[in-house]
Structures are given as C-alpha cells and as structure tokens.
DRENVOTI-334130 format. One record per atom (N, C-alpha, C): y, z, x; atom name; residue number from 1; residue in one letter. Coordinates in Angstrom, 1 decimal. Layout:
// DRENVOTI-334130
       y       z       x  name  resi  resn
       Y       Z       X    CA   NUM     a
...
This chain:
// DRENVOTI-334130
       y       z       x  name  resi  resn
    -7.1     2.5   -17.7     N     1     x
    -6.3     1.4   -17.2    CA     1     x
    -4.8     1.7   -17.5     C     1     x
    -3.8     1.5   -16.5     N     2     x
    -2.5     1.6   -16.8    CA     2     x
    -1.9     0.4   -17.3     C     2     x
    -1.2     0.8   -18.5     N     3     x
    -0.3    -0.3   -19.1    CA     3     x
     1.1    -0.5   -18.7     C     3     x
     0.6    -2.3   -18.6     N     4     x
     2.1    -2.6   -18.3    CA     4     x
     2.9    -2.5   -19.5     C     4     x
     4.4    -2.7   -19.3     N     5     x
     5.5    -3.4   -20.1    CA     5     x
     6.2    -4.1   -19.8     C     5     x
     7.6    -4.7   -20.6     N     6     x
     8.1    -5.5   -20.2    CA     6     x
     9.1    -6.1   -18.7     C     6     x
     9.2    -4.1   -18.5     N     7     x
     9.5    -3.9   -16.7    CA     7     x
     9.0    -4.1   -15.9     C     7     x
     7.8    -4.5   -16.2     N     8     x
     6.7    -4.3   -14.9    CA     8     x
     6.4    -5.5   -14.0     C     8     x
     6.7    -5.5   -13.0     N     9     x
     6.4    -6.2   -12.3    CA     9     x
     5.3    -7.2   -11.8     C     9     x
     4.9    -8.2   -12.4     N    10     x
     3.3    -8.9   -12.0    CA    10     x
     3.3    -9.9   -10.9     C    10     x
     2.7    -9.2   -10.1     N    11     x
     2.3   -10.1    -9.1    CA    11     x
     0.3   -10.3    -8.8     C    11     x
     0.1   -11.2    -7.6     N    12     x
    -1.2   -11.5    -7.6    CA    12     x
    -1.8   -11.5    -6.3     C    12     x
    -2.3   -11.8    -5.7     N    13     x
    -2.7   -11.8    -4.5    CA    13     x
    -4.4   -11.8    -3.7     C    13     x
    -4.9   -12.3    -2.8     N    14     x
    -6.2   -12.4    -2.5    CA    14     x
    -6.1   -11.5    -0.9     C    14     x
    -7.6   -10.8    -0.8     N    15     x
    -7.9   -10.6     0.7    CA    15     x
    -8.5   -11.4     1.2     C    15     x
    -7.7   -12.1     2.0     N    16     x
    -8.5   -13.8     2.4    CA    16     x
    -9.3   -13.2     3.6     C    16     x
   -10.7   -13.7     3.6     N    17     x
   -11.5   -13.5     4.7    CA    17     x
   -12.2   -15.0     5.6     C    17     x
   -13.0   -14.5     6.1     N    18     x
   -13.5   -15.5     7.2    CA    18     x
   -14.5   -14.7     7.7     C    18     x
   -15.7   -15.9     8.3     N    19     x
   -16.7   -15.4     9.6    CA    19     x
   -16.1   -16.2    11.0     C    19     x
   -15.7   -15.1    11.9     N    20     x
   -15.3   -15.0    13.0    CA    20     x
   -15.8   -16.0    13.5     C    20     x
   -15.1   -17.0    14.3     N    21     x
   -15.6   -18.5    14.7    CA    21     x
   -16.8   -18.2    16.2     C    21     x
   -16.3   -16.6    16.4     N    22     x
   -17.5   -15.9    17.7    CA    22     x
   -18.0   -15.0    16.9     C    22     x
   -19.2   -15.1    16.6     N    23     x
   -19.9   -14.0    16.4    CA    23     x
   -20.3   -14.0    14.7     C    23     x
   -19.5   -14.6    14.6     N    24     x
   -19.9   -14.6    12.9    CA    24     x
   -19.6   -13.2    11.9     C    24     x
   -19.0   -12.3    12.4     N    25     x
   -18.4   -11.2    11.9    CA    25     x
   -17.6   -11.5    10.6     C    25     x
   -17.3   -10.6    10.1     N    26     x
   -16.4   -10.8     8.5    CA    26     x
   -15.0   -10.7     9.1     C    26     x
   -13.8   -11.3     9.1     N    27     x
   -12.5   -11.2    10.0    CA    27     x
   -11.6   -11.1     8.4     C    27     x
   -10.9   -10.6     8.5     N    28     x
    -9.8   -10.1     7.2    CA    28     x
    -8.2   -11.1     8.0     C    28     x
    -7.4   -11.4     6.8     N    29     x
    -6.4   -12.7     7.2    CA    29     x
    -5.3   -11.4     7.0     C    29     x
    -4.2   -10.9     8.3     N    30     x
    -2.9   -10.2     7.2    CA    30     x
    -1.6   -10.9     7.7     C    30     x
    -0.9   -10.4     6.5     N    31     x
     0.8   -11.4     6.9    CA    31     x
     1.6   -10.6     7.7     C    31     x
     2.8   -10.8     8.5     N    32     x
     3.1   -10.1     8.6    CA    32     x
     4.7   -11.0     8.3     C    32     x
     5.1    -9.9     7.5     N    33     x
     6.5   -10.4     6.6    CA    33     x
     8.0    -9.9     6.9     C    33     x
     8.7   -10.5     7.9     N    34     x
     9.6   -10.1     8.3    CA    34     x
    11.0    -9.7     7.6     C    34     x
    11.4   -10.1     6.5     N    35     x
    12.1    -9.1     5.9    CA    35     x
    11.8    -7.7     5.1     C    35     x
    10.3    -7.2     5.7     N    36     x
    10.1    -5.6     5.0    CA    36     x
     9.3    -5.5     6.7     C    36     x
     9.4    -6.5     7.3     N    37     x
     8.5    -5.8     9.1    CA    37     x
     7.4    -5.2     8.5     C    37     x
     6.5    -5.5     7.9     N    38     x
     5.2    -5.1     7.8    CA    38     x
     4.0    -6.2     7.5     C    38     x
     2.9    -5.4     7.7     N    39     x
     1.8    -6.3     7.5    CA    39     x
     0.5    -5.9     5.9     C    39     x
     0.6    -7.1     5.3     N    40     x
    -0.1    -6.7     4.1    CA    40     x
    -1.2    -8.4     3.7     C    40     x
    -1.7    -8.1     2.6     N    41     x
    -2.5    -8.9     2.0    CA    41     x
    -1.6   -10.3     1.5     C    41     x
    -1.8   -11.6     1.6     N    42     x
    -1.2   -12.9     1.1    CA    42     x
    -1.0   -12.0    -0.2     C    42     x
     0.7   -11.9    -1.1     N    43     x
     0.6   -11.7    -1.9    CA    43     x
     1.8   -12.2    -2.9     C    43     x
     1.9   -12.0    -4.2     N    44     x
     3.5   -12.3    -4.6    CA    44     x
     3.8   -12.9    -5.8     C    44     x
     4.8   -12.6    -6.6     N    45     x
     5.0   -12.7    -8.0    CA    45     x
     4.3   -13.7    -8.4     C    45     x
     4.0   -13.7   -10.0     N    46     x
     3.4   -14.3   -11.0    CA    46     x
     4.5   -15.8   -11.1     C    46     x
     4.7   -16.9   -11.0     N    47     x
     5.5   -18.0   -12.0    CA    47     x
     5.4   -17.3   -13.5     C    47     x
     6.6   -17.4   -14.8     N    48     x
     6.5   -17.3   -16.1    CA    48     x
     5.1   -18.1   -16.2     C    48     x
     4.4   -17.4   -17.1     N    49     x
     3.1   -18.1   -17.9    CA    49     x
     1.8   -18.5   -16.6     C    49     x
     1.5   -18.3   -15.1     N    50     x
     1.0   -18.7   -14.4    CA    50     x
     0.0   -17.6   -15.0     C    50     x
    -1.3   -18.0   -14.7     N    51     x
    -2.6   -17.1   -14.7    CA    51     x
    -2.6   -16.9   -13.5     C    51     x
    -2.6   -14.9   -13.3     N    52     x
    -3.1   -14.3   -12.1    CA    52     x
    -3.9   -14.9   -11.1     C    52     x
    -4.8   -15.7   -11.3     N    53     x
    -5.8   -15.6   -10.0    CA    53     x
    -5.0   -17.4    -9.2     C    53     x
    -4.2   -18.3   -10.5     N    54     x
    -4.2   -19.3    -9.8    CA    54     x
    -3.0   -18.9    -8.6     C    54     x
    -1.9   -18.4    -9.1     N    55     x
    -0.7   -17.3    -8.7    CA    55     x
    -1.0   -17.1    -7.6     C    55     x
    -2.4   -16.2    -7.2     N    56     x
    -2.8   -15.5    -6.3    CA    56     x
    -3.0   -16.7    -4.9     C    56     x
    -3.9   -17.7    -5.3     N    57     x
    -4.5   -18.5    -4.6    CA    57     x
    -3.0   -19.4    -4.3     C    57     x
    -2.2   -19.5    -5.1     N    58     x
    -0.9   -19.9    -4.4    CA    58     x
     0.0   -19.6    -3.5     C    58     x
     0.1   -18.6    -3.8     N    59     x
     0.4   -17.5    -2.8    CA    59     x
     0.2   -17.2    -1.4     C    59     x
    -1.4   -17.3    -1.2     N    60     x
    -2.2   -17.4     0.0    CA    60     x
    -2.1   -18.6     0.6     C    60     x
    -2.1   -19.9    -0.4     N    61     x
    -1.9   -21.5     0.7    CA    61     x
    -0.2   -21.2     1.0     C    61     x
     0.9   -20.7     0.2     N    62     x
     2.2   -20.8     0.9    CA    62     x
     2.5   -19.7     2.2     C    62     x
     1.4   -18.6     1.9     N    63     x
     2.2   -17.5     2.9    CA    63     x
     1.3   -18.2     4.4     C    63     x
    -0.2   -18.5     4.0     N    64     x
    -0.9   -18.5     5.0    CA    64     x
    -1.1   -20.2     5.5     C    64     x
    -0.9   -21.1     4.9     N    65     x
    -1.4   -22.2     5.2    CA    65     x
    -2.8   -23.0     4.6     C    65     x
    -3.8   -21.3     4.3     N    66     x
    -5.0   -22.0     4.0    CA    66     x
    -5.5   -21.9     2.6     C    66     x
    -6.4   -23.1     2.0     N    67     x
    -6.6   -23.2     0.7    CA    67     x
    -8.3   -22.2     0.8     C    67     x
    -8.3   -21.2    -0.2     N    68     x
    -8.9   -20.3    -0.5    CA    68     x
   -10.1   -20.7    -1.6     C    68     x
   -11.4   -20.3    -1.4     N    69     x
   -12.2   -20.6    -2.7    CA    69     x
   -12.7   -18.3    -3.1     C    69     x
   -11.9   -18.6    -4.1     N    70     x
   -11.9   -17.4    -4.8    CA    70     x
   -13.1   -16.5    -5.1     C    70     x
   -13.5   -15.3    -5.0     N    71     x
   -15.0   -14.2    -5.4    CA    71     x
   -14.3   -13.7    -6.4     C    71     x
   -14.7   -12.4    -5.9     N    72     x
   -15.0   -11.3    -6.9    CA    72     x
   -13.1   -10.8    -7.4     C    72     x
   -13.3   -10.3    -8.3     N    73     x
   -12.0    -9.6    -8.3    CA    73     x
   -12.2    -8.2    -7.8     C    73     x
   -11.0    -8.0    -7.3     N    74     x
   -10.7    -6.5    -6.5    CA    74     x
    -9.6    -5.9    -7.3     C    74     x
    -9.6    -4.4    -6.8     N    75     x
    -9.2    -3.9    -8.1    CA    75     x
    -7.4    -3.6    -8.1     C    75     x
    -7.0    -3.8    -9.1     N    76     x
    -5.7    -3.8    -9.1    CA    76     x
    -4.8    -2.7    -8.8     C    76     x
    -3.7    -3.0    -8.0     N    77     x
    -2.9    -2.2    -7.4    CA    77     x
    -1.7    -1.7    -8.5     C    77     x
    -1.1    -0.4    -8.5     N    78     x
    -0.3     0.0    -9.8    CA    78     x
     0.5     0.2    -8.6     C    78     x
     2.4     0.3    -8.6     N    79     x
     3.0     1.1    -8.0    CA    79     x
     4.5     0.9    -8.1     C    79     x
     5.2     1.9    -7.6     N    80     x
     6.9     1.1    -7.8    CA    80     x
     7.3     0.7    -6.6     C    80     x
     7.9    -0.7    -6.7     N    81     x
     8.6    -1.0    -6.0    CA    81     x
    10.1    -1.1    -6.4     C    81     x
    11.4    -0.9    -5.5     N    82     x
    12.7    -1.0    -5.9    CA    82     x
    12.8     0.0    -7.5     C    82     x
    12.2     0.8    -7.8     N    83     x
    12.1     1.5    -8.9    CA    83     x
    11.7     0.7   -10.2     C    83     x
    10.9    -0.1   -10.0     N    84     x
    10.3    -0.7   -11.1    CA    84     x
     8.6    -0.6   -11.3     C    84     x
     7.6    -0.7   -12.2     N    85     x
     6.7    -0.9   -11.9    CA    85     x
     6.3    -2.0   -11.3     C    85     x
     5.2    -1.8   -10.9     N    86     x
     4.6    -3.3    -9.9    CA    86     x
     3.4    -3.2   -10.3     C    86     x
     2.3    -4.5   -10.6     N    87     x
     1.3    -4.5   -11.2    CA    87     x
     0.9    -5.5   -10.1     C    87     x
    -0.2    -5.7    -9.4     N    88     x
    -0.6    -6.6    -8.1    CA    88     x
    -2.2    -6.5    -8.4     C    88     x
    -2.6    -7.9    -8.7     N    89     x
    -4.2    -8.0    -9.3    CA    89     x
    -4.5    -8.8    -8.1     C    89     x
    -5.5    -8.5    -7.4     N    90     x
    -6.3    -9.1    -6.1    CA    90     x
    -7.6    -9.5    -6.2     C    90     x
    -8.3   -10.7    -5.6     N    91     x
    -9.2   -11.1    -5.4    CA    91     x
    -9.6   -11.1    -4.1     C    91     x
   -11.2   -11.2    -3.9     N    92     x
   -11.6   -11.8    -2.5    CA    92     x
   -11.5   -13.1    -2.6     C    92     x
   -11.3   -13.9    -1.2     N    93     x
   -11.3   -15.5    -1.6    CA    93     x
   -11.9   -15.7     0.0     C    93     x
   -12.6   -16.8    -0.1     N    94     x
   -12.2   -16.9     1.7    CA    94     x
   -12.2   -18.5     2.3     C    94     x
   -11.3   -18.0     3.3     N    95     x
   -10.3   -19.5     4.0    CA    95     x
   -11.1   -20.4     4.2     C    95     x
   -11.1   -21.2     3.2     N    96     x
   -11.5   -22.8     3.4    CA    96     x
   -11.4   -23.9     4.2     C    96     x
   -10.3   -24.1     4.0     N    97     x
    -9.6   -25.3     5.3    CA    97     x
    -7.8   -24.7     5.8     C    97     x
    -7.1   -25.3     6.6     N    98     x
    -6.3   -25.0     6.8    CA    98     x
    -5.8   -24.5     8.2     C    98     x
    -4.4   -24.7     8.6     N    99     x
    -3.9   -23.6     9.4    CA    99     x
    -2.7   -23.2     9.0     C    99     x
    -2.2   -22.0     9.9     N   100     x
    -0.3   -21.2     9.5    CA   100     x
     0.4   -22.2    10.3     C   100     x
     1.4   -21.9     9.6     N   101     x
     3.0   -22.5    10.5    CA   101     x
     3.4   -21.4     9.7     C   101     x
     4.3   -20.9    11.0     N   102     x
     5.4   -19.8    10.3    CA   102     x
     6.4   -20.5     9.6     C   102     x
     6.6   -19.5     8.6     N   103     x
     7.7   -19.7     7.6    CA   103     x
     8.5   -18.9     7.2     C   103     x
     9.6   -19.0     6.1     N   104     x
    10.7   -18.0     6.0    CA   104     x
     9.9   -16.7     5.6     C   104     x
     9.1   -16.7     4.5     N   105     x
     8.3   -15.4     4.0    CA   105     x
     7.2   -14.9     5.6     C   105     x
     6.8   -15.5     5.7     N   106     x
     5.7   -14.8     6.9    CA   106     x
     5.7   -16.0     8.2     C   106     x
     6.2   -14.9     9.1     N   107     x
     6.5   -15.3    10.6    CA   107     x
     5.2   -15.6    11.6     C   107     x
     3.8   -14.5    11.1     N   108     x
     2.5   -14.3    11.5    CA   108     x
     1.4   -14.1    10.7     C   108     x
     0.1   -14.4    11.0     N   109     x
    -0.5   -14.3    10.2    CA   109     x
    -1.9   -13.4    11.8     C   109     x
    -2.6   -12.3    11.0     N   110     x
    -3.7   -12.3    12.5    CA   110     x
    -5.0   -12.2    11.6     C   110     x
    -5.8   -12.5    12.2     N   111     x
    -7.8   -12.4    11.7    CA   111     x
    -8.2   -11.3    12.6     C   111     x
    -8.5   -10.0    12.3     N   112     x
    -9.4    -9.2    12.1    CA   112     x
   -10.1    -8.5    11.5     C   112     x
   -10.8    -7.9    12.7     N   113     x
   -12.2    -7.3    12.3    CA   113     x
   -11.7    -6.3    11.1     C   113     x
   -12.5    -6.0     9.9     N   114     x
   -12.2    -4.6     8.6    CA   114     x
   -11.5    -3.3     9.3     C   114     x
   -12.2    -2.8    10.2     N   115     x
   -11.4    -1.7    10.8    CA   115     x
   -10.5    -1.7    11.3     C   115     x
    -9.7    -3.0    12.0     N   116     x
    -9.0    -3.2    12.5    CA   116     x
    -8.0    -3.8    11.7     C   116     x
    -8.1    -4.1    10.6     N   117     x
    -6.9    -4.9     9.7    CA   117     x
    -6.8    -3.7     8.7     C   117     x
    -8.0    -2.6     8.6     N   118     x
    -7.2    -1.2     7.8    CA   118     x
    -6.4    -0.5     8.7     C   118     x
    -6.4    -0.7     9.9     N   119     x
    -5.5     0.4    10.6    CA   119     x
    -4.0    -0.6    11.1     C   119     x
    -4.1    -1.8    11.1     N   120     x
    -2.6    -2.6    11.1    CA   120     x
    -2.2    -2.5     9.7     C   120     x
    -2.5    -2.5     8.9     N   121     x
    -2.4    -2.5     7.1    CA   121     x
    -0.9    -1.4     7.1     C   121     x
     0.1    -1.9     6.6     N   122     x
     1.5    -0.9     7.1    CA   122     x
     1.5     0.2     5.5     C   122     x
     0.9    -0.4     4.2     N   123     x
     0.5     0.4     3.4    CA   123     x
    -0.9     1.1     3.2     C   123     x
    -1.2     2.2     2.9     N   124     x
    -2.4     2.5     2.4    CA   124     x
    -2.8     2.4     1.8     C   124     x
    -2.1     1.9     0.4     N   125     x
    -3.2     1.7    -0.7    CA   125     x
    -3.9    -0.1    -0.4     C   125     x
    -3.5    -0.2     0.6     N   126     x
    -4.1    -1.7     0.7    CA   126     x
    -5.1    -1.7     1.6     C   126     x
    -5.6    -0.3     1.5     N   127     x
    -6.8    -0.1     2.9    CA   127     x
    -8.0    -0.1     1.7     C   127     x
    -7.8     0.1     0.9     N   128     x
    -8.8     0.3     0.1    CA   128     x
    -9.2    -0.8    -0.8     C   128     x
    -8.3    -2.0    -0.8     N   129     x
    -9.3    -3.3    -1.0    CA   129     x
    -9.9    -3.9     0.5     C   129     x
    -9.8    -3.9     1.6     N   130     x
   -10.8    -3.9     3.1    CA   130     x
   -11.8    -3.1     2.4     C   130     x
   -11.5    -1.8     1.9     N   131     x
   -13.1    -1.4     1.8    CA   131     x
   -14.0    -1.8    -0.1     C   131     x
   -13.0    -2.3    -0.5     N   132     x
   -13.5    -3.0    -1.9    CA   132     x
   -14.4    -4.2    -1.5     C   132     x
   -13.4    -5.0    -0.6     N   133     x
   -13.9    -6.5     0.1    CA   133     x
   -15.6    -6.2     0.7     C   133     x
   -15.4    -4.9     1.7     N   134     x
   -16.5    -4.4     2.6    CA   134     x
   -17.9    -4.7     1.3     C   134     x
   -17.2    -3.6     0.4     N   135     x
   -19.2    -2.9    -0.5    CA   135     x
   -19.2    -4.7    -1.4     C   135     x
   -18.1    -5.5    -1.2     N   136     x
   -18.8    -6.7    -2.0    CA   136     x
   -19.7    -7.4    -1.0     C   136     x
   -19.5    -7.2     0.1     N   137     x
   -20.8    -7.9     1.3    CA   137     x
   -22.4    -6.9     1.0     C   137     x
   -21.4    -5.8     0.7     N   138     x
   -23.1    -4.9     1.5    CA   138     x
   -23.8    -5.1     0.1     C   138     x
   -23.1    -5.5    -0.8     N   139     x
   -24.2    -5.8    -2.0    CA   139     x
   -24.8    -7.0    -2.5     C   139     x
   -24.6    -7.9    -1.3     N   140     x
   -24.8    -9.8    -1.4    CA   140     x
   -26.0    -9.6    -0.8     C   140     x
C-alpha cells in the first residue's frame, strides 16, 4: 500500500453505473470537465474530516445530478497531480434517481457501454476501474 502524507492529495470518487433503459446492458456514467477537456469518473476532493465514500457519493450527485447507492470498493488510484501526490479512493455505486444539468464543473455527462467508456476515458489508469467494475458483475 502506498503511504500518504501530509502533501497528499485526498480525493474520492464512484464509477457510477446503470442497466441500459434498452437492453438491459451494464452502461458506465463519464464527465466530461471542461476546464482540463477531458472525460473521467464523477470525482473530487475530500471536505476537511469528510469520510471517503460519503465525499465520493457527493461528488457524483454534484458533478452528475444523480443520487448513487454505493457497492464494492475499487481500488485506489495513486498519482501526481500539479506535482503533488494525489490519493483518489473509488467505489462502484449505481444511479438511483436523478438527471444532469450542466454545470460549471461538468458541461456533459454520456452512458456507455464498458468498452466504450474505456476507450473515451482521456486517462488510462481509469480504464482499469471499467475493468475492476466488469469482474465485480462476472462474480455476482
């Protein structure tokens, strides 16, 4: 496990999913966040003293609109951002009720299919909770 310190960056975040209102397929939720123009997982700093997963699910109802009921945990992201560490703990959750309205943080939000939201995914290490999300189905 890599240790944080007091540099480190904590943030939280969920891979919000859904069964496709056709077909019933697994659909993956991504943002797409116009001051870095890319697309990634609902995600985003800790409040002082907030517990990760509530953080996380906060996050998701502000970027996305929709209120999330939380699974498994997925595994956490290490990395630097702006030359700092960054510590990013993710859950599966999936969209409960809700819709988007764009807002200042995220302008779009799209629902697809796992292969298709790993190949819009504008980082890679965030292709590998799509496939964390995946083996938590194939093992239900």
């Amino acid at each position: 496990m890599t240790q944080t310190n007091d540099t480190t960056v904590r943030a939280a975040g969920c891979v919000l999913w859904r069964r496709s209102p056709v077909g019933g397929l697994l659909e993956v939720c991504l943002v797409h966040r116009p001051k870095y123009d890319d697309w990634s997982h609902p995600k985003g700093k800790l409040k002082r003293g907030e517990e990760p997963l509530s953080g996380a699910l906060r996050e998701v109802t502000e970027e996305t609109g929709y209120t999330a009921a939380p699974g498994a945990e997925l595994p956490t992201l290490h990395y630097l951002a702006n030359g700092r560490p960054k510590q990013v703990r993710y859950w599966a959750a999936q969209a409960v009720d809700g819709h988007f309205d764009p807002n200042h943080e995220v302008d779009r939000i799209l629902w697809l299919s796992t292969p298709e939201a790993r190949d819009r995914l504008t980082q890679p290490r965030d292709r590998d909770l799509v496939d964390a999300l995946v083996r938590q189905f194939e093992h239900t």
